[in-house]
N, C-alpha and C positions, 0 to 999 in steps of 0.2 A: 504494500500500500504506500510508498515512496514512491517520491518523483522519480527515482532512478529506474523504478523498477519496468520490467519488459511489459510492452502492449501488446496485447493479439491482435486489436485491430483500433483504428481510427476513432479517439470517442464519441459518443452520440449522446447527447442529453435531452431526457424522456421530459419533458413539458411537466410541471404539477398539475396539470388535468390527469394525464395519463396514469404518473404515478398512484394517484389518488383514489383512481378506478380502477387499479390494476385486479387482474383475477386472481384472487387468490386459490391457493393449493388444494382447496376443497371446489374449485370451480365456482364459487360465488364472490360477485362482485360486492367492494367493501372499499371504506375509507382507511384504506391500510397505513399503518403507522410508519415513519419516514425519519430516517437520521443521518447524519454526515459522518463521517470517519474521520481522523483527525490526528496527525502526529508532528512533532516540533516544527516541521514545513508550514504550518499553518501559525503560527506563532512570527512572523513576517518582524523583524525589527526588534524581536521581544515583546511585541503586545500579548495582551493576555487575546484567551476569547471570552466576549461577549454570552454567555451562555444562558443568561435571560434572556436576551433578541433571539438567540437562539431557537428559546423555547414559545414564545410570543411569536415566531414566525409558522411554527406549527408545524416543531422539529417535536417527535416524543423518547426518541433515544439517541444515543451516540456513542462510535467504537473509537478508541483511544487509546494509540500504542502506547503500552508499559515497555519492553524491553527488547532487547536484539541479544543471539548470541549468548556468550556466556557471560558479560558484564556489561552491556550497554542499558544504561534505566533514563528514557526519557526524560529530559529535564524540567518538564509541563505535566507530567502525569499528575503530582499531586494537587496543585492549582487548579490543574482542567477536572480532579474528582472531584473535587471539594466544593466549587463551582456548580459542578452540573448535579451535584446533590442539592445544594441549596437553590439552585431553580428547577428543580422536579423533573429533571433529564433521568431515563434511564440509561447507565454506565454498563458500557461493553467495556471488554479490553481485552489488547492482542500481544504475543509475541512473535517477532518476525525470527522465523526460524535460518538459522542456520546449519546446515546438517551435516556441513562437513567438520563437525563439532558434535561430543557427546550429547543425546537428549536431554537426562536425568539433570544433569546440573543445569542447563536452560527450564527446563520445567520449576527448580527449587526457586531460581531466580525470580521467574515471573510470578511463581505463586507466594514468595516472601514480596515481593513490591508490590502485588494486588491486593497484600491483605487477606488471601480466600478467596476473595470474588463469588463471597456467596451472604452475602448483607443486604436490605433492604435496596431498592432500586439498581441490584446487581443481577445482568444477564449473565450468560455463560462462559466460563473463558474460550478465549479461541486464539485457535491454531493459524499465523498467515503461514501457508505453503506454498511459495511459489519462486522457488530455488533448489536445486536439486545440492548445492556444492560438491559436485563433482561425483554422486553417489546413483550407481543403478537401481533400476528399477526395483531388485529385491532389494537391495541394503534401505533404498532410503522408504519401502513399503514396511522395513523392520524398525528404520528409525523413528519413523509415525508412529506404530505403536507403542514403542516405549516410552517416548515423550506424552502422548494422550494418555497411557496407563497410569505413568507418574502425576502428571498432574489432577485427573479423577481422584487418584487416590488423597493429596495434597490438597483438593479443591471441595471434595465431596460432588465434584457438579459434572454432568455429561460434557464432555469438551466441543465448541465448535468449530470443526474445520472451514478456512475462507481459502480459493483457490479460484485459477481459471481453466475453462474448459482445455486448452493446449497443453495446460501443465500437467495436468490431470492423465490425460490422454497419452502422451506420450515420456515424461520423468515417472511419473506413476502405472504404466501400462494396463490405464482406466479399468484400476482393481477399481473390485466392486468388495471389497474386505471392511469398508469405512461407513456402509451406509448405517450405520446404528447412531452414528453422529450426525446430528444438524448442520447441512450443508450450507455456508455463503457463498455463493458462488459471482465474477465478476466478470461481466458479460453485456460490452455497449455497444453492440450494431442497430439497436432502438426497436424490437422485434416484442410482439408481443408478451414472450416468454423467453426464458435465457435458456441456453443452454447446459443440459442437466447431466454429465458424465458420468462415468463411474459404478453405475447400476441404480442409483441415489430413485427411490419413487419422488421425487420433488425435491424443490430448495425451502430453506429458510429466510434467510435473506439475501438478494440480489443487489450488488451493485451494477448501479446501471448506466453511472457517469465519472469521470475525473475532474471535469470540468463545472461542477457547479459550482452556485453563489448564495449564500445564505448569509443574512442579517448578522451580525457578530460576527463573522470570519473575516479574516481579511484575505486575497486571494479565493484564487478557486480551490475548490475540495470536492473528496469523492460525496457522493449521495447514495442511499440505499435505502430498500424497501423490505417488511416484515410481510410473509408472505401469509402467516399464521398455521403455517402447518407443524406448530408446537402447545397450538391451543390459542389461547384469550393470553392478549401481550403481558396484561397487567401481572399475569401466574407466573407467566416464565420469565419475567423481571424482576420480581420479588417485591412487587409494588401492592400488594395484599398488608 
């Protein structure tokens, strides 16, 4: 989810009509819940984010790199949690995986700097996968599970995997070993439905732009959609 990071294709950004209407994973149309993703790139100058405009814009969640690697801890994680708990955001948060590095100790990492990620207005932790570092198909299908195993175990909470369909498909050789996990999947050619790899019966949430713009951020940011095929957002938030 870094600017650095590789495109499969040209972005496209879905109109808030569309998003708003999107079908969700049970086939019915719904006012589905919509958040940006968000890591030190967006922090442009050192501003903070705005995370009340944020929420005023009629943002209901947001994912928010914690860590890379074995010791990289975003320098905004805390700010941007603290933040978007006091303006009623529910908090994602990711680690960008690097795999040509042990799992086990990435997973301690990010689940000491998340806290758990299993608190009141916490989603699930997730997984970005979308680097192979140098590892085949089976190494880095063995490396996934140990990192998602470890952190289950550390988090208490099903982990969510975020990936794109090319990565999927061919660094992973669109095992279908992973669908017990909540897919993100990011996928912008502007298509009614994203592209669902892996074996996965649906996504959980879609990103569907790089390029959007939302009230409190400065710069563009990604955007994504809750597809609700995890239930009623408020459960699987922890907003009960």
């Amino acid at each position: 989810m870094d600017s650095t990071r590789w495109r499969a294709t040209r972005s496209v950004a879905l109109s808030a009509i569309v998003v708003g209407s999107i079908l969700s994973a049970t086939g019915q149309s719904s006012a589905a819940p919509v958040g940006p993703d968000v890591s030190s790139w967006q922090h442009i100058d050192g501003r903070l984010i705005d995370w009340f405009a944020v929420k005023r814009s009629g943002h209901d969640f947001a994912m928010v790199k914690a860590t890379e690697g074995l010791s990289y801890i975003n320098p905004y994680f805390v700010p941007d949690s603290l933040l978007m708990r006091a303006a009623g955001i529910a908090r994602g948060t990711y680690h960008y995986a690097r795999p040509q590095l042990p799992p086990e100790p990435q997973a301690a990492l990010y689940a000491a700097t998340v806290l758990g990620q299993n608190g009141p207005l916490d989603l699930p932790p997730v997984l970005d996968l979308e680097h192979s570092g140098g590892l085949d198909p089976a190494a880095l299908i063995n490396w996934t599970h140990r990192y998602l195993n470890t952190v289950q175990a550390l988090t208490g909470r099903v982990p969510i995997i975020y990936t794109y369909p090319n990565f999927w498909k061919t660094a992973m050789a669109n095992t279908s070993e992973f669908t017990r996990y909540p897919l993100w999947i990011a996928d912008y050619r502007g298509n009614a439905q994203p592209e669902v790899p892996g074996g996965w019966p649906t996504w959980t949430f879609w990103q569907t732009t790089d390029s959007g713009s939302i009230p409190g951020i400065a710069g563009r940011t990604d955007l994504n959609v809750y597809s609700g095929a995890q239930g009623d957002f408020a459960t699987f938030a922890n907003m009960g």
